[in-house]
N, C-alpha and C positions, 0 to 999 in steps of 0.2 A: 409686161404680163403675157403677150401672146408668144414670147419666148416661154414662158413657162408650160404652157399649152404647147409645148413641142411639135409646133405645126411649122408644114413646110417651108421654106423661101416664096415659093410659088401660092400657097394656100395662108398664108401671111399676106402678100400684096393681095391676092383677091377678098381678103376678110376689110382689110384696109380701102380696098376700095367701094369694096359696099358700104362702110362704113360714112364714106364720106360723101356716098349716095344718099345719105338718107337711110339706109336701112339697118334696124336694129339690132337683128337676131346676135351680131358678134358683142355687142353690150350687154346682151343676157347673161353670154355662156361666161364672160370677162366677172361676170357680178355672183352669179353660179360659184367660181371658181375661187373670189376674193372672199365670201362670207365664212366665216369659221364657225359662226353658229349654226348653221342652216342645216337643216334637220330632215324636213321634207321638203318635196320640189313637184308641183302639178301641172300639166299642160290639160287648162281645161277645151279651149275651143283653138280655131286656127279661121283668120278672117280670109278668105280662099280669093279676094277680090282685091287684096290688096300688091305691093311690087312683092317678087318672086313667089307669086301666089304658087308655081309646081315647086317648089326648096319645102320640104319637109321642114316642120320646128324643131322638130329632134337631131337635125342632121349636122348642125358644128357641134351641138354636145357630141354627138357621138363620133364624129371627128375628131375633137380634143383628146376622147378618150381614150378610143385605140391609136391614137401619134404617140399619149403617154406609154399604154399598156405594150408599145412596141420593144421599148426599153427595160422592161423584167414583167416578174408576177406582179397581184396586185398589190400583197406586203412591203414588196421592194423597189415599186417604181415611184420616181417623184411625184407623188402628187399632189397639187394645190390644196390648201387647208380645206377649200368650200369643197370639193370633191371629197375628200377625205371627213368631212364633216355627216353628208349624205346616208340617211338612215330609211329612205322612204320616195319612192317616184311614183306619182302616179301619172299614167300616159290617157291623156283623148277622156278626162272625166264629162260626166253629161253635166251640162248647165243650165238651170233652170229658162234664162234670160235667150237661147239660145234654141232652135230644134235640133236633135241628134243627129239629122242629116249634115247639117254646118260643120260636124266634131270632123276632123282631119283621122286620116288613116296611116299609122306608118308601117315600114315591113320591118320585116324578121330583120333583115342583116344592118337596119339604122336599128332597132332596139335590142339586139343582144350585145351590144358596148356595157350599155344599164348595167349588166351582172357582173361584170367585171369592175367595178367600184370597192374600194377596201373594206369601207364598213356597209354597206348595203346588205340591210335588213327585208324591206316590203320592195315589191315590185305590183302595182296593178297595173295591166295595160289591157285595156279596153280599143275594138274596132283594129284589131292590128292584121294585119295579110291580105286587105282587098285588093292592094294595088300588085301583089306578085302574082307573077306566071310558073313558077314551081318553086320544088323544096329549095329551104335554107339549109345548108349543111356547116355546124358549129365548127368555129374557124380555130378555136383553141382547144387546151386541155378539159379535158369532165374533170366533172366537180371541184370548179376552182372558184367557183361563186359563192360569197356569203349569204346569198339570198335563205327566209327561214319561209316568207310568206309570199308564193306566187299566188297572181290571181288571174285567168285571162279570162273574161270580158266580153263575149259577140265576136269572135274571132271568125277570120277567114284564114284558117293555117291550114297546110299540110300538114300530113302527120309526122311526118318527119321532123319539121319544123318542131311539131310541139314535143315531142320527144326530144329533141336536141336539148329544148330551154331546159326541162326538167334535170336532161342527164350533167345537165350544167352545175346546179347545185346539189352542194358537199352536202346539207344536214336539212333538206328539207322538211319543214315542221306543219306545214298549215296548205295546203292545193284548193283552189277555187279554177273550176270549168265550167262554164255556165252551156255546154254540148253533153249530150250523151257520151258518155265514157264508152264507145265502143271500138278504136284506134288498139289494135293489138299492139301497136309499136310503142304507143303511148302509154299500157298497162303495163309493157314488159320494163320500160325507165324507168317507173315507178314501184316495179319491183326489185330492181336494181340497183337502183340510188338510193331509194325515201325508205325501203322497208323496214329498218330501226328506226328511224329520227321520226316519220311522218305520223302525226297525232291529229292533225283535221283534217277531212277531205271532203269540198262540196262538187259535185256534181249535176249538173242538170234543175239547180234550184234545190235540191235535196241534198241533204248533210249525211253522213254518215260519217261515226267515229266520235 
């Protein structure tokens, strides 16, 4: 299976050996990968006290995915049924059981892999950019992402960043920003990419459209 996950020599032995640390995260993305039904996927909290409490949760998924996406686009690279199954992520959701201080924060360049999925539909990612020191700059083609419905969440991005995610997808349908829409960079993606496809937009807790 971790041949299938087109992961290194080098990034194989180290999955392999956390593995038989005790640590789970590479069983996750192994069960991720094997599920042909799996539809949606949530990372609702992240126990920050536990082993490799600074490893992001997101970070062998998103490993996996650009080792695959190295090998073509997303139509034409192998990919595991459970990935190609994948219609809906949501990142850092708040959990009742849980304070939103506990919820993990990931960056830009562990969660833009997410768009690059075949069939991915929904992307919500909640509390994502606290821990970067500048812009992410999109490492692929624009608009090669299926995503219809982005949604970000209490973000700490650059603008760049959040223009990047946008200019990412092909036919965006539905935009959730829960900031003020006042990012020129970010209005100008969105006039760019979304202006025929885009039919919802929330902004700042207020919908229009």
């Amino acid at each position: 299976m971790l041949r299938e996950l087109r992961l290194s020599e080098g990034m194989t032995k180290k999955w392999m050996d956390l593995l038989e640390s005790g640590y789970d995260e590479p069983l996750k993305v192994i069960l991720i990968a094997l599920c042909e039904g799996l539809r949606e996927l949530s990372y609702i909290t992240y126990d920050t006290s536990g082993h490799e409490a600074e490893e992001d949760p997101l970070g062998m998924l998103s490993t996996s995915i650009r080792s695959i996406y190295l090998l073509g686009s997303p139509q034409s690279c192998q990919w595991p049924v459970g990935f190609k199954a994948l219609r809906s992520i949501i990142v850092s959701e708040p959990c009742r059981y849980r304070h939103s201080h506990e919820s993990f924060s990931s960056d830009s360049a562990t969660v833009a892999p997410l768009f690059l999925l075949p069939e991915i539909r929904e992307l919500r990612l909640t509390l994502i950019g606290y821990r970067e020191s500048g812009d992410y700059v999109w490492e692929w083609d624009e608009a090669v992402s299926s995503v219809k419905d982005l949604q970000i969440i209490n973000p700490d991005l650059k603008e760049k960043s959040l223009a990047s995610f946008v200019s990412a997808c092909r036919a965006l349908q539905s935009f959730t920003y829960d900031r003020l829409l006042h990012e020129p960079l970010m209005c100008a993606s969105l006039l760019k990419h979304a202006k025929h496809s885009l039919e919802e937009l929330r902004v700042d807790e207020h919908t229009s459209g």
